[in-house]
N, C-alpha and C positions, 0 to 999 in steps of 0.2 A: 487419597486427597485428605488434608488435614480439617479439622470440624472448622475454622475459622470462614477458612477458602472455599470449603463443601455450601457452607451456610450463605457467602456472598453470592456466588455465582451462579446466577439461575439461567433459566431458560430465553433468547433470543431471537426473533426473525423481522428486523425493518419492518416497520407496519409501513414504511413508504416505498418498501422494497419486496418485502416476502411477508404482509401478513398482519394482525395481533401480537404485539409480544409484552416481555415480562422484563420489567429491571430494575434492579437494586440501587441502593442511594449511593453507593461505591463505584459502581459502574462496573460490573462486571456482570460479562453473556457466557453464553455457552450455545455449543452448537454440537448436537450428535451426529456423529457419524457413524460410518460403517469402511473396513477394512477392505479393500486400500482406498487410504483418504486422499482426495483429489483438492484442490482449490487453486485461484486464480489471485494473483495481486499487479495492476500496475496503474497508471498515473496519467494525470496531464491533458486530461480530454478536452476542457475548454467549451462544455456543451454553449451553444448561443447561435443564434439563428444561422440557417444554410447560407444564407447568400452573404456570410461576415467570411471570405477567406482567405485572408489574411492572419487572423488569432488562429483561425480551427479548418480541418481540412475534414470537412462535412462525412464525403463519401469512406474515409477511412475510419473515421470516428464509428459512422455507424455499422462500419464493418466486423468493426471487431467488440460492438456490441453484439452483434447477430451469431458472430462464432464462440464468443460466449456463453451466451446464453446457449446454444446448441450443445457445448460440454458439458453443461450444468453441474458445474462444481459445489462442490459442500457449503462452500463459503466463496465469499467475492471481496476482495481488502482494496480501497482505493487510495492513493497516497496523495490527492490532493489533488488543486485545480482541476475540481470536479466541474465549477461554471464558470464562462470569459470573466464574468464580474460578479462577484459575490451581492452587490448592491443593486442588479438590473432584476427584479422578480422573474421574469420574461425569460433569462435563461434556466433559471431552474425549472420553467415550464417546459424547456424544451429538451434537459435531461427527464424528464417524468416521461415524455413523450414518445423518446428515443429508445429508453429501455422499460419498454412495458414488456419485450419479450423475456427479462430477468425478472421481473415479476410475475408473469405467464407462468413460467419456471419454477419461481419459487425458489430464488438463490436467496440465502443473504449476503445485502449487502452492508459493509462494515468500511466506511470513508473516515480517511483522517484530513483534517484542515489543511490545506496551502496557503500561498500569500494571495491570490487570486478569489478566495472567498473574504478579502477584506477590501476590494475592489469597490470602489465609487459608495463608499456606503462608513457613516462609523461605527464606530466596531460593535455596538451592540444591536445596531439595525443590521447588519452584517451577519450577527450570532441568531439573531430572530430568521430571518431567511433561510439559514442552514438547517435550525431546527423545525422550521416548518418543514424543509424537505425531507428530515429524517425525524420524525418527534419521537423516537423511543430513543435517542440521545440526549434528549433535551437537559441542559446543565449540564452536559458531558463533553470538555474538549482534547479528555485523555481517556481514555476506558481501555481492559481488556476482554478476551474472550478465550475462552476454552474449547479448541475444536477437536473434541475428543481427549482421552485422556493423558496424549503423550505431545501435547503442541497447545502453548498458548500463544495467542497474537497481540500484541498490545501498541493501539494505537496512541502518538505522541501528537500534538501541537506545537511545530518547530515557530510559530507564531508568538510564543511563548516562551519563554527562558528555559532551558534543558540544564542550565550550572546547576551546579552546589548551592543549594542554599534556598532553591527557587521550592515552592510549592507542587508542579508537577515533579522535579525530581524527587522531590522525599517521598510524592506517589510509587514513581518508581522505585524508590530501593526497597520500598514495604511492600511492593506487588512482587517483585524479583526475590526478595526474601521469604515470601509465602507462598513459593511454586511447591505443590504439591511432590512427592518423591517421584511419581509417576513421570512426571514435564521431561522429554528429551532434548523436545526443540523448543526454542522462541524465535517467533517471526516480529521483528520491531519493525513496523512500517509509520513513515512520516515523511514531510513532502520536501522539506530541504536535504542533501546529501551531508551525510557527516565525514563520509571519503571519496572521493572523485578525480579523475581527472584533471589535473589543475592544469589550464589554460594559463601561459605565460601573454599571450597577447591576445587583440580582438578583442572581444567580448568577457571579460574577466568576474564578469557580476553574477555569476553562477556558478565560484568555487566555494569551497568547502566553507564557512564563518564558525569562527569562535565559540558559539554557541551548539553546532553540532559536534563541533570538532571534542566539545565536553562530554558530550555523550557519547563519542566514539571511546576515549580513555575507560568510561566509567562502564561500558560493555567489555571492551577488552579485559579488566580488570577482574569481571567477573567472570567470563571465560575462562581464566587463568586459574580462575580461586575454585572453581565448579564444573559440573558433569555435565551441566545443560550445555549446551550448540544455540549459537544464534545465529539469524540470517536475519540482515537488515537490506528493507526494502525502502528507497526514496526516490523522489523524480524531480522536478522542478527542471534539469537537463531533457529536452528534449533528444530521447538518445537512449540508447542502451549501454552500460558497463558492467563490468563484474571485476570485484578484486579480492583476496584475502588478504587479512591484517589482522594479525595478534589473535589468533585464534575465530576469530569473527568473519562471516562471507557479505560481504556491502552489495548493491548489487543497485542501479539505475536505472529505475525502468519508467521512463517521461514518455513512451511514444504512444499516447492514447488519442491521439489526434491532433496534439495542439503542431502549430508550425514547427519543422524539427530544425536542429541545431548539429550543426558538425562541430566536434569536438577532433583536439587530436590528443592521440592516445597516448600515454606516458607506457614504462615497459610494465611496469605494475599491472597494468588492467590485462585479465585473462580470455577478455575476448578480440582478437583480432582480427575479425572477419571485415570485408572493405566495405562491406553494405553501407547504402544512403538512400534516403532514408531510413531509420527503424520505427518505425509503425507497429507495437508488437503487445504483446502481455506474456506475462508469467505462468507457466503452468506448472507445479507444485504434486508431487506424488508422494505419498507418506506410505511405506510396504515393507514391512518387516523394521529390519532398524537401518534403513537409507532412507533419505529424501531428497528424490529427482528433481531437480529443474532443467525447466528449459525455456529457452525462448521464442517463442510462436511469433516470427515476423511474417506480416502481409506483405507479400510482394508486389502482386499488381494491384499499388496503392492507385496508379492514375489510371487504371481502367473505369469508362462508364460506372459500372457496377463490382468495386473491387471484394475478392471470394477465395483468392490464392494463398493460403497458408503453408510455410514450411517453418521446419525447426531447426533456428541456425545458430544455436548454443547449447547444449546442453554439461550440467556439474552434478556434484553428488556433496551429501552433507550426510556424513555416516554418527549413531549414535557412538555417544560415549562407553567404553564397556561397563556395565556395572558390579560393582565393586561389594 
């Protein structure tokens, strides 16, 4: 790791999640691991009272907090629409609530903004709510994290401008620029899709926008020029997809309980399984130079007490050789 990067990135565990922690004025965590690193990332849960359901589909939400937290992954990445309303206190009571066995545990957890955390509230009552629920972010709506030495994660705010020109970008090209030699992977997770499915009718207000579509050139770009692999993670699509593009693996992962949405599938997306709902999370294997994914869908979502797990995707993302 270079003395710049070594010197930014300290030690991190959610103190609303996992703990005391330590943070730099750059925003950058770190999280040690041990060989083979495991971790989880997906989206869209919509925490807010049981009896709302309609937004959020309670018994599945809290399901796949429960087999979560039974994995206990190294790290825990959310991409958003963490509560129905960013502006109701009462739901972020009831994420606290929901997952105190990830705090049991001792995961951390690492949430990027959606557009649902700017919900009934403006936007700085909004950002006080947020970081009450996580205060070791606090003045943070981009940070990265180092989970171990060969994977950074770096969380974006798609709430925010991603062009040229904007203030998080020039974060990022200085954080992408100062990846240690060691970084194979980069996980970019945020909560709008920069590639997706595009729905030609229906419901069309959940395709790709301009603003991520920036970010998608500006990763490809650096795929092409670079040794690092990235895998981006986004949800706001309640739904699962996976695609590759330009060296880049995009990947949607919305089914954290909010209400799902059927999409139809373009030939591009690599998963073509008929499933409906997907109800699921990510699961992330880091073991020698591949990293596993898969996707852990709950099946018996409308059971009483739903607990049935399988994996009905699985990819691989192999390092780059070095040279």
């Amino acid at each position: 790791m270079n003395r710049p990067l070594a010197a930014l990135v300290l030690a991190l565990s959610l103190a609303a999640c996992a703990g005391p922690s330590t943070r730099t004025p750059k925003g950058f965590y770190r999280v040690e691991v041990h060989a083979p690193l495991t971790f989880i990332a997906y989206g869209d849960m919509r925490f807010t009272a049981p009896s709302e359901t309609q937004a959020s589909i309670a018994p599945a939400r809290r399901a796949l907090v429960a087999r979560i937290a039974a994995e206990a992954p190294a790290a825990l990445f959310l991409n958003g629409d963490v509560p129905w309303h960013g502006g109701t206190v009462a739901d972020y009571d009831v994420f606290r609530q929901e997952t105190s066995a990830w705090r049991e545990a001792r995961i951390p957890v690492y949430p990027a903004l959606g557009n649902h955390e700017f919900y009934q509230c403006a936007e700085a009552e909004c950002l006080e709510n947020w970081w009450a629920a996580f205060p070791s972010l606090r003045t943070r709506r981009w940070y990265a994290v180092a989970v171990g030495p060969r994977l950074t994660a770096i969380a974006l705010d798609s709430d925010a401008s991603l062009e040229d020109g904007s203030a998080q970008r020039a974060w990022l090209d200085e954080t992408l620029a100062r990846q240690p030699r060691s970084t194979d992977f980069v996980l970019v997770y945020l909560h709008h899709p920069p590639v997706a499915d595009v729905q030609r009718s229906g419901d069309t207000s959940h395709n790709p926008r301009p603003n991520e579509r920036a970010l998608a050139a500006r990763l490809e770009a650096a795929a092409a020029a670079g040794r690092v692999r990235f895998i981006v993670c986004a949800g706001h699509i309640h739904n699962y997809e996976r695609r590759e593009q330009g060296g880049v693996t995009y990947l949607v992962s919305g089914g954290g309980g909010a209400r799902p949405y059927e999409v139809v599938r373009e030939a591009e997306d690599r998963y073509s399984g008929p499933s409906f709902p997907n109800f699921h999370y990510l699961r992330f294997t880091l073991e020698g130079d591949v990293l596993r994914g898969e996707m852990v869908r709950l099946e018996d979502y409308d059971a009483p007490a739903p607990a049935n797990f399988v994996v009905r995707d699985r990819f691989e993302v192999r390092a780059a050789p070095r040279g």
